[in-house]
N, CA, C, O and CB atoms as a CASP TS submission, in Angstrom:
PFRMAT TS
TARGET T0000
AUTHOR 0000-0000-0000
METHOD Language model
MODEL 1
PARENT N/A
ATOM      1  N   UNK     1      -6.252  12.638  -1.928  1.00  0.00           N
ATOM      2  CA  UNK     1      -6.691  11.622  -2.882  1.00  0.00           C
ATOM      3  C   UNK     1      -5.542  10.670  -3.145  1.00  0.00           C
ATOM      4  O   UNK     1      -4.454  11.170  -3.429  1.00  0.00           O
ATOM      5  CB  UNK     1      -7.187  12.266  -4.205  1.00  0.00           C
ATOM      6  N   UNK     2      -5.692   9.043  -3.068  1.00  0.00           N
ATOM      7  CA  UNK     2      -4.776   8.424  -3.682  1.00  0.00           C
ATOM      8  C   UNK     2      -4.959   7.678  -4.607  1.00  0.00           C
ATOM      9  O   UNK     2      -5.690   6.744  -4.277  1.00  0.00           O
ATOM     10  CB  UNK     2      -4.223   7.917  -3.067  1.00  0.00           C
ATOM     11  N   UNK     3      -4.523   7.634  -5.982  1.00  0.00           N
ATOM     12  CA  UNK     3      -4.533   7.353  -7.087  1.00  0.00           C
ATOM     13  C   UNK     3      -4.199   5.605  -7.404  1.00  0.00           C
ATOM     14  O   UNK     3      -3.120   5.420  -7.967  1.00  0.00           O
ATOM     15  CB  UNK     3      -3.646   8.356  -7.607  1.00  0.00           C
ATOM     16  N   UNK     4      -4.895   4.541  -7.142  1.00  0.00           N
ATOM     17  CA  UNK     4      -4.268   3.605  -7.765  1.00  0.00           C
ATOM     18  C   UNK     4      -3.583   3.560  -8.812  1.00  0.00           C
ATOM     19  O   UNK     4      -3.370   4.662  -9.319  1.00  0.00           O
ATOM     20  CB  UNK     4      -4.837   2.965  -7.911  1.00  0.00           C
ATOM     21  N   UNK     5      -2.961   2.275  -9.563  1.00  0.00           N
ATOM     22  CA  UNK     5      -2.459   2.544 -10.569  1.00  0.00           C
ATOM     23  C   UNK     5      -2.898   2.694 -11.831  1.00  0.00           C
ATOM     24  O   UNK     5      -2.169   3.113 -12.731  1.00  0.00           O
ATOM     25  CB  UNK     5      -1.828   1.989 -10.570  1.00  0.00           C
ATOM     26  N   UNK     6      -3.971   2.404 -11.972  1.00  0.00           N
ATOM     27  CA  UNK     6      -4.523   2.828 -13.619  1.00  0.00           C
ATOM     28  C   UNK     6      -5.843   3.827 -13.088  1.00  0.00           C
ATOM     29  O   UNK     6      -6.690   3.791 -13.981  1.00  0.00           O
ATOM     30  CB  UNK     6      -5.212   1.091 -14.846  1.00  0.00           C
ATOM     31  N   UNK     7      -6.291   4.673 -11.984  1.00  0.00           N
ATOM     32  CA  UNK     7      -6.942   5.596 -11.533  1.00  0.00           C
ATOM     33  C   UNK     7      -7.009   6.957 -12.691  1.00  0.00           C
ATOM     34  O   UNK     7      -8.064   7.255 -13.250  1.00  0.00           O
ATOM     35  CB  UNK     7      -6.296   5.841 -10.170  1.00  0.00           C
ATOM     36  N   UNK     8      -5.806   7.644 -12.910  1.00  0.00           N
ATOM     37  CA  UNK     8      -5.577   8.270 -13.955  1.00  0.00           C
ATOM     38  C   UNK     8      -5.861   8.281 -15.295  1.00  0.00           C
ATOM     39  O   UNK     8      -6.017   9.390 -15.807  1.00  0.00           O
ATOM     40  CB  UNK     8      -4.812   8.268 -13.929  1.00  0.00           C
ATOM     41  N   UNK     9      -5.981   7.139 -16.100  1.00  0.00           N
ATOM     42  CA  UNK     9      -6.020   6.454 -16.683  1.00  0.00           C
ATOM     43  C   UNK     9      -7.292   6.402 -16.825  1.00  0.00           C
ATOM     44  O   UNK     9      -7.883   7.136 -17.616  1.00  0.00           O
ATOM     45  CB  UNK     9      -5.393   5.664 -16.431  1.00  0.00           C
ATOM     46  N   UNK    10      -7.886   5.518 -16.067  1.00  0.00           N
ATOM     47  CA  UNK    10      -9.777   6.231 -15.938  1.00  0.00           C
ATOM     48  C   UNK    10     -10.494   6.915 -15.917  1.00  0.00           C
ATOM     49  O   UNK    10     -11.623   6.780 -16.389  1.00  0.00           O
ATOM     50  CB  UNK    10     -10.420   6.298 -15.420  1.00  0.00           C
ATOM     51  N   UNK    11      -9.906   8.192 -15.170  1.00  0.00           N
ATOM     52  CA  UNK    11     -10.125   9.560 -14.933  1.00  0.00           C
ATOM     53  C   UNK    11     -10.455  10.031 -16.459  1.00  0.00           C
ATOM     54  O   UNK    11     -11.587  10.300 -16.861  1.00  0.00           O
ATOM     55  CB  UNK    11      -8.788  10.323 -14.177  1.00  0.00           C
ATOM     56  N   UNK    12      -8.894  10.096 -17.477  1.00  0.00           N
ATOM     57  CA  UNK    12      -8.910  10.656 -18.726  1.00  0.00           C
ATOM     58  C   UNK    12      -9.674   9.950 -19.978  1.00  0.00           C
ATOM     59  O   UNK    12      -9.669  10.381 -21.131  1.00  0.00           O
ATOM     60  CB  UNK    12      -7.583  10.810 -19.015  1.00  0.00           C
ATOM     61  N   UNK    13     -10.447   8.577 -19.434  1.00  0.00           N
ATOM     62  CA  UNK    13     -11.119   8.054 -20.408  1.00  0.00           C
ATOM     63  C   UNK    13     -12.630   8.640 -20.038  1.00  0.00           C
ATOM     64  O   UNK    13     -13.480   8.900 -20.890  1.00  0.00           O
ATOM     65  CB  UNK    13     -10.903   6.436 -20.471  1.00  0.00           C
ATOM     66  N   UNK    14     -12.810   8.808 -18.528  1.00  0.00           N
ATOM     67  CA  UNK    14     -14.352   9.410 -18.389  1.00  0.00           C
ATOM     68  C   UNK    14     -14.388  10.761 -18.451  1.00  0.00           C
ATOM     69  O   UNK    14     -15.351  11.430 -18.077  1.00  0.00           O
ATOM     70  CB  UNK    14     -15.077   9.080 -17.076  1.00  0.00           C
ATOM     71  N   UNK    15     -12.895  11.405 -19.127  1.00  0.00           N
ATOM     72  CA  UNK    15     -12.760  13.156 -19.267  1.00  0.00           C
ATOM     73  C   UNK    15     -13.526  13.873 -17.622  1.00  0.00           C
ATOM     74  O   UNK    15     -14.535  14.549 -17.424  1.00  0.00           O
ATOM     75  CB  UNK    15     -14.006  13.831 -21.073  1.00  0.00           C
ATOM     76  N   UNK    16     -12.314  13.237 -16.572  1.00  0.00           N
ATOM     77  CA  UNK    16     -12.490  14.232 -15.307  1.00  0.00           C
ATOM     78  C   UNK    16     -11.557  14.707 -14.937  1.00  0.00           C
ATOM     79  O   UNK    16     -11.017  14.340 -13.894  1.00  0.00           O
ATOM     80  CB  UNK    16     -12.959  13.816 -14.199  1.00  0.00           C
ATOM     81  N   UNK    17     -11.042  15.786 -15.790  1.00  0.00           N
ATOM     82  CA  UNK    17      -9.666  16.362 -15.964  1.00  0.00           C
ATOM     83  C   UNK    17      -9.681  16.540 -14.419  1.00  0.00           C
ATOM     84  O   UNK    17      -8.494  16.472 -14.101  1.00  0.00           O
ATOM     85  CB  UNK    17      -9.413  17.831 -17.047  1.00  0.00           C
ATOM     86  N   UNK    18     -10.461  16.743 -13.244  1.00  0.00           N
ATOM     87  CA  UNK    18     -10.035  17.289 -12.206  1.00  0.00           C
ATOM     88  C   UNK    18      -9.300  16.256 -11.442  1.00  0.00           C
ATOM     89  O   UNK    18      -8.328  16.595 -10.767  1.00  0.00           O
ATOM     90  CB  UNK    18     -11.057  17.903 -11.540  1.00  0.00           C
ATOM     91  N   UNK    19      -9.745  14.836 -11.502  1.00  0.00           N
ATOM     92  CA  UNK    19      -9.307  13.772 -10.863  1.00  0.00           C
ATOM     93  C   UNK    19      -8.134  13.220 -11.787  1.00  0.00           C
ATOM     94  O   UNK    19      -7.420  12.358 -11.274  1.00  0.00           O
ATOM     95  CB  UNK    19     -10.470  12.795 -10.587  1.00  0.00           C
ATOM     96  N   UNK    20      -7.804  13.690 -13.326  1.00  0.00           N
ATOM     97  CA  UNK    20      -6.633  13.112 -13.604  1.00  0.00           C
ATOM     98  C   UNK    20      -5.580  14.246 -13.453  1.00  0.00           C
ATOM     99  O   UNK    20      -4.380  14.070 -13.663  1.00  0.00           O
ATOM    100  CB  UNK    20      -6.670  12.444 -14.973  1.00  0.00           C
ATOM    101  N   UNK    21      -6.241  15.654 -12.997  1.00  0.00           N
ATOM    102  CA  UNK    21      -4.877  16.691 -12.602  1.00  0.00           C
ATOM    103  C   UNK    21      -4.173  15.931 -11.130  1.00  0.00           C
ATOM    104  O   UNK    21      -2.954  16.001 -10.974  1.00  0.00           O
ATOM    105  CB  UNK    21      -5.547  18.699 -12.144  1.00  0.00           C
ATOM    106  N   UNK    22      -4.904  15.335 -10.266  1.00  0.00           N
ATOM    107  CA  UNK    22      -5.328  14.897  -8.996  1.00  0.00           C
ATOM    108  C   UNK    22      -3.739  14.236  -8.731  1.00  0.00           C
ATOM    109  O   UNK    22      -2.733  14.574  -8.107  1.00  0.00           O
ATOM    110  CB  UNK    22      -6.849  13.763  -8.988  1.00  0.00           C
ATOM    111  N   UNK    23      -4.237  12.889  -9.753  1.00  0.00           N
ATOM    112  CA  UNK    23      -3.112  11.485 -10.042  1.00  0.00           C
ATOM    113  C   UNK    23      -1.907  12.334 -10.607  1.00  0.00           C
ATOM    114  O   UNK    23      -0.732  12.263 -10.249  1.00  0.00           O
ATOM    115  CB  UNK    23      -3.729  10.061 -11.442  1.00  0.00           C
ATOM    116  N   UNK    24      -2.277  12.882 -11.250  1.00  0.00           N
ATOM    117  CA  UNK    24      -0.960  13.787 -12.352  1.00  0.00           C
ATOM    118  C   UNK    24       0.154  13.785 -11.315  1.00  0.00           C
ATOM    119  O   UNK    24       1.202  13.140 -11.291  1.00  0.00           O
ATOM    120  CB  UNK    24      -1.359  15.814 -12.949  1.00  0.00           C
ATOM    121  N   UNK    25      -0.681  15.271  -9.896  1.00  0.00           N
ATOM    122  CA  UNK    25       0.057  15.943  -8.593  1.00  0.00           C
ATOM    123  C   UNK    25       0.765  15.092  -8.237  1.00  0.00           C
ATOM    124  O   UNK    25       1.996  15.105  -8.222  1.00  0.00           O
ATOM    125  CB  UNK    25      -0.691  16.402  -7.402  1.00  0.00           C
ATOM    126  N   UNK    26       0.026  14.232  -7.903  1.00  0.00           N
ATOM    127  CA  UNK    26       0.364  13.195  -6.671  1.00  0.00           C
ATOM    128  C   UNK    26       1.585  12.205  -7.581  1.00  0.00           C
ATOM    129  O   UNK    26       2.638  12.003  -6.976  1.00  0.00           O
ATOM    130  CB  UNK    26      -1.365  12.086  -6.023  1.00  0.00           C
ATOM    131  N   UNK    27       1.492  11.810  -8.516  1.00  0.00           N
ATOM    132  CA  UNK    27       2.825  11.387  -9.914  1.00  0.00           C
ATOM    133  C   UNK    27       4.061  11.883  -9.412  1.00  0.00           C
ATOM    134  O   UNK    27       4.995  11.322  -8.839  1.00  0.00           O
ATOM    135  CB  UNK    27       2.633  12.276 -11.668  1.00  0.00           C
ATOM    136  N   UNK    28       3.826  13.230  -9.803  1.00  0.00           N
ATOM    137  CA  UNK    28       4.895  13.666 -10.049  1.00  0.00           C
ATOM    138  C   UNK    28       5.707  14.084  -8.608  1.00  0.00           C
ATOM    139  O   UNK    28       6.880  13.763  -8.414  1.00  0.00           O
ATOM    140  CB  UNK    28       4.636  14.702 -11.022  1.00  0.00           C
ATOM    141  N   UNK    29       4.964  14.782  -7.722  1.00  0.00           N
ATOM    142  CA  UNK    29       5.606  14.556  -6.466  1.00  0.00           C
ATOM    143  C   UNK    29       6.116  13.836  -5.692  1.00  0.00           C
ATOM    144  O   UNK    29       6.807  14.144  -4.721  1.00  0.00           O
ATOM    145  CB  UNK    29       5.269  14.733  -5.968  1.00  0.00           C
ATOM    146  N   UNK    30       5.676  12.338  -6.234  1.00  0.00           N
ATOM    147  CA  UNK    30       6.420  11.162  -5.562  1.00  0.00           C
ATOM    148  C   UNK    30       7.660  11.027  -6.493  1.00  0.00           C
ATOM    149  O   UNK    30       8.685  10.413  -6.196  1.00  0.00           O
ATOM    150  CB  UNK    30       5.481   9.677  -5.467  1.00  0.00           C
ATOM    151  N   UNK    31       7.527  11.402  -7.159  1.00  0.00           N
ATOM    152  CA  UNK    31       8.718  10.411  -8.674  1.00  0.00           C
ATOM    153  C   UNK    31       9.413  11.657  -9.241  1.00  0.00           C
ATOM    154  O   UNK    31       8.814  12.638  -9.682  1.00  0.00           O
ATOM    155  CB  UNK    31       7.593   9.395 -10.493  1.00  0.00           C
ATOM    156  N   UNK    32      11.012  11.475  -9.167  1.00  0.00           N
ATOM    157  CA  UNK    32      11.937  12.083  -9.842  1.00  0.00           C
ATOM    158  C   UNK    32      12.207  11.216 -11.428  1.00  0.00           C
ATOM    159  O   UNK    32      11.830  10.052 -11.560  1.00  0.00           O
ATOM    160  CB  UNK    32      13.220  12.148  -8.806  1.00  0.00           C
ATOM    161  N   UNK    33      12.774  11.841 -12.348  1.00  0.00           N
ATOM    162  CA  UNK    33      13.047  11.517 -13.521  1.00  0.00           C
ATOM    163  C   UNK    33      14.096  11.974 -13.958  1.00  0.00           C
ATOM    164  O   UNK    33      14.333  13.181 -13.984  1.00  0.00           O
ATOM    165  CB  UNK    33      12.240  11.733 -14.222  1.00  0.00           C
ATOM    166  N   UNK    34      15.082  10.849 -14.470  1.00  0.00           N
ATOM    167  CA  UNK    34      16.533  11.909 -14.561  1.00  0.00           C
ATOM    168  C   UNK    34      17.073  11.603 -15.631  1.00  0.00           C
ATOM    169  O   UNK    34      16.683  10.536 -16.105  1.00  0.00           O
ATOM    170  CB  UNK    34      17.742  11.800 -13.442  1.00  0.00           C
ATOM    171  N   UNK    35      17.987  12.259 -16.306  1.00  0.00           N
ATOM    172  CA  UNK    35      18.834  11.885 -17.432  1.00  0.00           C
ATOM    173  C   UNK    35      19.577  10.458 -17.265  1.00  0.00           C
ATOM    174  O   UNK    35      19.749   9.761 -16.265  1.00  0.00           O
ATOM    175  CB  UNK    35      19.885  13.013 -17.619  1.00  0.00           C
ATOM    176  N   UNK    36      19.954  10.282 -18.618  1.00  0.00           N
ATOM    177  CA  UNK    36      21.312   9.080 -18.613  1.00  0.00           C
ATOM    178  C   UNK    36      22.583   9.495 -17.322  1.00  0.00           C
ATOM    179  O   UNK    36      22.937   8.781 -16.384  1.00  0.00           O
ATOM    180  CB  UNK    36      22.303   9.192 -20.527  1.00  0.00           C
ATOM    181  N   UNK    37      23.017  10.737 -17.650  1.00  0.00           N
ATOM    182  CA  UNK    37      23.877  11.271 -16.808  1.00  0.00           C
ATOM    183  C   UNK    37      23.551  11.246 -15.519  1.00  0.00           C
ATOM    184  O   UNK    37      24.431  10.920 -14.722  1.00  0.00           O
ATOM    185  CB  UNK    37      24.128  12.393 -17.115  1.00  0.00           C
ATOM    186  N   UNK    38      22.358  11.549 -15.084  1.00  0.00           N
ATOM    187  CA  UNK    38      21.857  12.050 -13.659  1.00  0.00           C
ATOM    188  C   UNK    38      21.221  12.531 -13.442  1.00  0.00           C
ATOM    189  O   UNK    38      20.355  12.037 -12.720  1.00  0.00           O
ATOM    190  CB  UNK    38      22.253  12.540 -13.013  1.00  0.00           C
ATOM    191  N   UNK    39      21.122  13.687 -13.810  1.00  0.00           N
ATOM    192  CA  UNK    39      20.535  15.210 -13.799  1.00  0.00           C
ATOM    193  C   UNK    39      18.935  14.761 -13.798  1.00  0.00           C
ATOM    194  O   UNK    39      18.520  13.825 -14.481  1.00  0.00           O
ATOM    195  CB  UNK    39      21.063  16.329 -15.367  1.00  0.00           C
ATOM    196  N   UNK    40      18.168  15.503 -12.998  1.00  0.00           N
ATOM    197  CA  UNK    40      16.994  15.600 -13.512  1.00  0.00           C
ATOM    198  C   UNK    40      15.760  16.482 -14.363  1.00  0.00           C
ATOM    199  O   UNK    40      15.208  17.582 -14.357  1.00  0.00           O
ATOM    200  CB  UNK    40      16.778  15.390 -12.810  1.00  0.00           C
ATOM    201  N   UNK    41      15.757  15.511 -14.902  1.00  0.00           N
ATOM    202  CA  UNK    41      14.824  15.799 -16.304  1.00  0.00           C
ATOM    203  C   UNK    41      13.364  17.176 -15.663  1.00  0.00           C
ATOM    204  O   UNK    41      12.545  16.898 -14.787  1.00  0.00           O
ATOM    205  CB  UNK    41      13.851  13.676 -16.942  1.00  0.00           C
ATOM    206  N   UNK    42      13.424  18.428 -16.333  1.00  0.00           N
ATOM    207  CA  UNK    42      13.019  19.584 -15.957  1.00  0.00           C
ATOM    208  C   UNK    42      11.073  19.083 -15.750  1.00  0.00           C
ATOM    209  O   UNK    42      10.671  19.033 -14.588  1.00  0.00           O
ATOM    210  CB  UNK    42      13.593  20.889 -17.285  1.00  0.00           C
ATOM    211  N   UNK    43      10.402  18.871 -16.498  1.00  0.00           N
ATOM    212  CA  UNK    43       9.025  18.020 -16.516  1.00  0.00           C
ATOM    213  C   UNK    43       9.085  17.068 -17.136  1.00  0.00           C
ATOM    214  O   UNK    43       9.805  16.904 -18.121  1.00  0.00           O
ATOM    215  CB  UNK    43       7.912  18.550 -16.984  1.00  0.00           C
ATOM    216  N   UNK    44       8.078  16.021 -16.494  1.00  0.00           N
ATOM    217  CA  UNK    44       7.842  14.287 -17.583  1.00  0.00           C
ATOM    218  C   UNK    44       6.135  14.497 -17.063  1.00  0.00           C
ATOM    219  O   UNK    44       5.640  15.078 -16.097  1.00  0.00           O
ATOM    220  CB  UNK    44       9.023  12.034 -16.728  1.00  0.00           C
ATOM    221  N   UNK    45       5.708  13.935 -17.897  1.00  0.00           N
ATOM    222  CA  UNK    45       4.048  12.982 -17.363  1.00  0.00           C
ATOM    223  C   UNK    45       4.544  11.615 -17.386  1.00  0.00           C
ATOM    224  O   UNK    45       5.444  11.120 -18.065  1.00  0.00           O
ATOM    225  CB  UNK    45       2.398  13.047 -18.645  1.00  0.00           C
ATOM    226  N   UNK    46       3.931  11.204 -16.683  1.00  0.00           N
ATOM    227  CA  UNK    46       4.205   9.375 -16.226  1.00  0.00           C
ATOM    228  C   UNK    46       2.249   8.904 -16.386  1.00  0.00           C
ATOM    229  O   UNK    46       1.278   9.438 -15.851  1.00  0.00           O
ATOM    230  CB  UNK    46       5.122   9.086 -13.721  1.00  0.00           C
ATOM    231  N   UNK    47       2.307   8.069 -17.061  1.00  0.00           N
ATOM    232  CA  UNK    47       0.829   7.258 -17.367  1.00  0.00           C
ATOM    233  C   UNK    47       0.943   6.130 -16.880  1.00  0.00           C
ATOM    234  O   UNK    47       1.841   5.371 -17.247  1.00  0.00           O
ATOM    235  CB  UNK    47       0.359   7.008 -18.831  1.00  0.00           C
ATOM    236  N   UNK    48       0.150   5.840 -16.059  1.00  0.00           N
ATOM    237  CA  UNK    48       0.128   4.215 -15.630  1.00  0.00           C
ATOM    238  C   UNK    48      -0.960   3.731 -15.982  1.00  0.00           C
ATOM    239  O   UNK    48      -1.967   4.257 -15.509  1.00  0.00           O
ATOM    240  CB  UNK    48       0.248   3.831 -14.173  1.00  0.00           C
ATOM    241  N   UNK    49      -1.141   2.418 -17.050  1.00  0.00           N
ATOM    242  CA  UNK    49      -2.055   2.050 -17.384  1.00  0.00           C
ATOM    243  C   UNK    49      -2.429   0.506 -16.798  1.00  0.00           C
ATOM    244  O   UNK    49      -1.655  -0.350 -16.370  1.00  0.00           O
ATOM    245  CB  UNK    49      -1.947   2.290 -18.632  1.00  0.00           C
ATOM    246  N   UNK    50      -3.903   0.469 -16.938  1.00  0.00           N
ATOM    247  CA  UNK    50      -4.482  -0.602 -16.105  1.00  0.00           C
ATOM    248  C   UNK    50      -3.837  -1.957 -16.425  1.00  0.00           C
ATOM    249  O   UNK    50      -4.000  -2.816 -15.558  1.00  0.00           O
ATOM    250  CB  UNK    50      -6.017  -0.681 -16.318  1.00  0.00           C
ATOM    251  N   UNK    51      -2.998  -2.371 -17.725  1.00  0.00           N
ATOM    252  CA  UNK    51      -2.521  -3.539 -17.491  1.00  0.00           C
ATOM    253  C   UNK    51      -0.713  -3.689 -16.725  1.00  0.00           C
ATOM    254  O   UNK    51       0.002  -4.689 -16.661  1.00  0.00           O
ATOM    255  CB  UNK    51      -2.727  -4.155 -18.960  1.00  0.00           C
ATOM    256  N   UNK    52      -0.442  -2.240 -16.235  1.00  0.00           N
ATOM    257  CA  UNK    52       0.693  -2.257 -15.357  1.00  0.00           C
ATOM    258  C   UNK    52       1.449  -1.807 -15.832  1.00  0.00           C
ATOM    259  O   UNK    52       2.429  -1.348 -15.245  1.00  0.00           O
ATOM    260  CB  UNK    52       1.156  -3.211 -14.907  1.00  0.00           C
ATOM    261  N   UNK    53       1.218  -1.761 -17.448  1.00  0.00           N
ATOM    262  CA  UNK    53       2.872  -0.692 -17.953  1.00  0.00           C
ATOM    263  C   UNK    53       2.711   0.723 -18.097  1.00  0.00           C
ATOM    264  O   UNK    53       1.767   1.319 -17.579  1.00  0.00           O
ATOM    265  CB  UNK    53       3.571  -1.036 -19.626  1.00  0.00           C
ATOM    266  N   UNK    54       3.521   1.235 -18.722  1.00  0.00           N
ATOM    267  CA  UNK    54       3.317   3.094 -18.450  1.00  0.00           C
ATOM    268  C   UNK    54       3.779   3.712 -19.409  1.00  0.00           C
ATOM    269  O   UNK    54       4.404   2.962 -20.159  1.00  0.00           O
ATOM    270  CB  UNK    54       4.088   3.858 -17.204  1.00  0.00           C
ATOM    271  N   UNK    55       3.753   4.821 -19.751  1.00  0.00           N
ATOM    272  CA  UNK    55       3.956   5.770 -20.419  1.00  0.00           C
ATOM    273  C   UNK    55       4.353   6.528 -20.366  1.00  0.00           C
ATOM    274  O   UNK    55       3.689   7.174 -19.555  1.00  0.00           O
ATOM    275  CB  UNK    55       3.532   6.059 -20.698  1.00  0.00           C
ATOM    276  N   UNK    56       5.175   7.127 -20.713  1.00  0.00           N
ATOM    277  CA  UNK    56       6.026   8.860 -19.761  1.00  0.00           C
ATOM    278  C   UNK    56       6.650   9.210 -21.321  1.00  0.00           C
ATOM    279  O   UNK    56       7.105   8.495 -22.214  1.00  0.00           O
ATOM    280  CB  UNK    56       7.942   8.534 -17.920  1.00  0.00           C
ATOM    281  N   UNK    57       6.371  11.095 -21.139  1.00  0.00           N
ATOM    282  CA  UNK    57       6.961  12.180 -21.656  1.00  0.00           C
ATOM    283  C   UNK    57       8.042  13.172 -21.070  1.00  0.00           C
ATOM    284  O   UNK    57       7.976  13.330 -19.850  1.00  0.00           O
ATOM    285  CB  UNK    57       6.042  12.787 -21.925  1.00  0.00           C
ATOM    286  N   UNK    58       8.697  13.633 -21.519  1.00  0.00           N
ATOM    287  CA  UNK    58       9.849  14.731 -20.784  1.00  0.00           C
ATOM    288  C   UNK    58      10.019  15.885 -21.445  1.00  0.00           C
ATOM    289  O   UNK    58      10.031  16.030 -22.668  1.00  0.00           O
ATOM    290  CB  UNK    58      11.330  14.213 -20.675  1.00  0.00           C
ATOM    291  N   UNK    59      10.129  16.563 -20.758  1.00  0.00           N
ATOM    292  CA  UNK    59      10.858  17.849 -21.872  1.00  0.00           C
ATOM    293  C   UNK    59      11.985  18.753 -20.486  1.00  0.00           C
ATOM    294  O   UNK    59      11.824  18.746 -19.266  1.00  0.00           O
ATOM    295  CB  UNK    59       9.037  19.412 -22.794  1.00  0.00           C
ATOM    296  N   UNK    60      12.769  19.245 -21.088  1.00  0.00           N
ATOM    297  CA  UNK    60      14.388  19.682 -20.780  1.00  0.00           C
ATOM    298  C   UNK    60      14.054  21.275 -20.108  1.00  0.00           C
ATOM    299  O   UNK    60      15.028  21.814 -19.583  1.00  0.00           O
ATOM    300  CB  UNK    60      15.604  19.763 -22.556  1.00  0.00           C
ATOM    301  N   UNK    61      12.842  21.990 -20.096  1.00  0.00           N
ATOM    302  CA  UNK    61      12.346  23.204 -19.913  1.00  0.00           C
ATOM    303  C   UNK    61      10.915  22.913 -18.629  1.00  0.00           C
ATOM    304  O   UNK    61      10.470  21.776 -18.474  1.00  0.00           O
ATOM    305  CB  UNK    61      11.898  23.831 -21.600  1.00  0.00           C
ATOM    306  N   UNK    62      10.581  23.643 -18.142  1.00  0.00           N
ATOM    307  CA  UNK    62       9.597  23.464 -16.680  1.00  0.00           C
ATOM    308  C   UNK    62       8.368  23.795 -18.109  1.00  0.00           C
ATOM    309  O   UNK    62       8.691  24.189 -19.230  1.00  0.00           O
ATOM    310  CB  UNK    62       9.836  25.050 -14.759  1.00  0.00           C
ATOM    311  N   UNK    63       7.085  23.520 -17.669  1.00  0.00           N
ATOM    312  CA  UNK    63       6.015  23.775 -18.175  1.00  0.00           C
ATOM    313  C   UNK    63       5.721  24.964 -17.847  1.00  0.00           C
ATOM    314  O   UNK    63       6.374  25.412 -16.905  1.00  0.00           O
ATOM    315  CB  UNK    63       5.166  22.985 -17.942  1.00  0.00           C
ATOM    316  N   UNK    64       4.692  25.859 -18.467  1.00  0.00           N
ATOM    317  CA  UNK    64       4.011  27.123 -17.886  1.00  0.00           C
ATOM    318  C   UNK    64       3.109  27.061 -17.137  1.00  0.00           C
ATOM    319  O   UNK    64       2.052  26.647 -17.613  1.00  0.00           O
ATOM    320  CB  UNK    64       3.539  27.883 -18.651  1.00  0.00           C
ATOM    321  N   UNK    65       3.135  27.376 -15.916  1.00  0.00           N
ATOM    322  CA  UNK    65       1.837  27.867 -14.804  1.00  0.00           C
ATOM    323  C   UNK    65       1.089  27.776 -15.686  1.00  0.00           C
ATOM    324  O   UNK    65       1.353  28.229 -16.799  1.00  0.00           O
ATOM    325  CB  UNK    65       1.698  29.347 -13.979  1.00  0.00           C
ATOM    326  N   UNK    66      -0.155  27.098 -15.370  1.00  0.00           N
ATOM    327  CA  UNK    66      -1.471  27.674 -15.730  1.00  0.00           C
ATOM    328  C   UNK    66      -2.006  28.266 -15.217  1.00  0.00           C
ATOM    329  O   UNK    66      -1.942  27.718 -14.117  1.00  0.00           O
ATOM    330  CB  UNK    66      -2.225  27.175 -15.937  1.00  0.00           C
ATOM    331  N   UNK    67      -2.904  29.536 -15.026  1.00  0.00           N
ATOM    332  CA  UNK    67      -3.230  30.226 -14.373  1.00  0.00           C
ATOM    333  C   UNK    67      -5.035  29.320 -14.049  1.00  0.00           C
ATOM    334  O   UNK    67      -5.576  28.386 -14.641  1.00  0.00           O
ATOM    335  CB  UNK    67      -2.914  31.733 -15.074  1.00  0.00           C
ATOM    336  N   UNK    68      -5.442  30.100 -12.955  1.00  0.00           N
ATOM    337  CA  UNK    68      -6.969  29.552 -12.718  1.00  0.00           C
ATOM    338  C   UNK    68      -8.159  30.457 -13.387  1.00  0.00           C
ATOM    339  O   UNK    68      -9.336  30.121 -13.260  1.00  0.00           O
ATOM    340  CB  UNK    68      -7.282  29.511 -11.037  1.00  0.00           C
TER
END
């Protein structure tokens, strides 16, 4: 699946968590996120919204597996 840029974004307004886990994958595997220093930042979400700007969260710890 490839995600345009506000795809995600659409996904979570028509609540199809499966197609915004989709964009999420595909996010974050392309895109590193790093400190001031360097280092990179342990998880972020990155939001790209339909008029081109974005949104991003981080936190310093990995998220928990979700299980299926």
């Amino acid at each position: 699946m490839s995600c345009p840029d506000s795809e995600q974004e659409r996904a979570v307004d028509e609540e199809d968590w499966d197609r915004a886990d989709a964009c999420y994958t595909q996010i974050r595997t392309a895109l590193t996120l790093t400190f001031p220093g360097g280092g990179p930042v342990a998880e972020f979400m990155l939001h790209i919204h339909d008029d081109g700007t974005a949104g991003r969260r981080w936190h310093d710890e990995p998220f928990d597996a979700v299980s299926p």
